[in-house]
C-alpha angles and dihedrals in degrees: 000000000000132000087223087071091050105047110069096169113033096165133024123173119210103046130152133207141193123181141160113301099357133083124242127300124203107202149129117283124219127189121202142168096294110350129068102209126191113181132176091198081218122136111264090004107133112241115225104237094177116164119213098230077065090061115100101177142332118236117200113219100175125198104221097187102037091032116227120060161195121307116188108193112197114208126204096239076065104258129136122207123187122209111196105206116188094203117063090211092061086042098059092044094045089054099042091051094052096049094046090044079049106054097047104145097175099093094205084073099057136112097260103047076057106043109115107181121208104229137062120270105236104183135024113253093208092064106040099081111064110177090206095056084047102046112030100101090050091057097030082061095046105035099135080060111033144030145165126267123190087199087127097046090123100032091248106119093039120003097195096058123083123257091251119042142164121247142181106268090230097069116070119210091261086063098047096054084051095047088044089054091062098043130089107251089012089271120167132186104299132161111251145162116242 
């Protein structure tokens, strides 16, 4: 499948939109793979970057005697914008394109599996964050009550925990794979942070 097929309408000139907390743009409104974009091209006018994975649902307000429409697109972070299109051709494309970019279920299409950034990747992200760094004054401070255990070093006792985890000192690793065995997820006693 393309996005090409998809997108009947990639750019329409002429658009307006009201959102939360800022006044109205007029601006031209592109549709791409995975963002809807509205832009003024006006100086300290704030672009729309909205990716279509944020999209919850479309809502069709027609205008039957100006032709066109409202769309209100609700996102999933709650908020409602609203695009004001005169023609009720570009209306109905522009809606249609956004319910079916929205409703992509095959993960290789979206957004991440295309993401290119432009810039170079100095560090490895796997590797940053070390819990034992993190963690060792706290359990150098509590050592009578917590310690380290590496159990879940292959996922395969929880797989939502991480590899390297804090646990309380009184339970040795045996304990914790049974606890983990009656319990929903495989979870076992862990610190965190609610």
């Amino acid at each position: 499948m393309e996005f090409a097929d998809l997108i009947q309408t990639p750019k329409l000139d002429g658009v307006k939109m009201r959102g939360p907390f800022h006044s109205p743009v007029d601006g031209t409104l592109c549709i791409t793979g995975h963002h809807i974009i509205l832009s003024s091209r006006k100086e300290g006018v704030e672009e729309l970057w909205l990716l279509h994975r944020n999209v919850d649902a479309v809502d069709r307000k027609p205008d039957s005697q100006a032709g066109g429409g409202t769309l209100i697109i609700k996102c999933k972070d709650f908020r409602c914008i609203e695009l004001e299109i005169k023609e009720q051709r570009e209306f109905l494309n522009v809606a249609s394109s956004i319910e079916k970019l929205s409703n992509i279920v095959e993960p290789t299409l979206l957004y991440p599996f295309f993401y290119r950034p432009m810039y170079t990747i100095l560090e490895d992200g796997w590797t940053t964050f070390r819990p034992e760094t993190e963690f060792n004054k706290l359990v150098t401070a509590l050592s009578e009550e917590w310690r380290f255990s590496y159990v879940n070093k292959d996922y395969n006792v929880c797989p939502s925990y991480p590899s390297t985890v804090v646990v309380p000192k009184s339970i040795d690793d045996e304990t914790l794979i049974v606890a983990a065995s009656f319990r929903e997820g495989g979870r076992f006693p862990i610190l965190c942070y609610r």
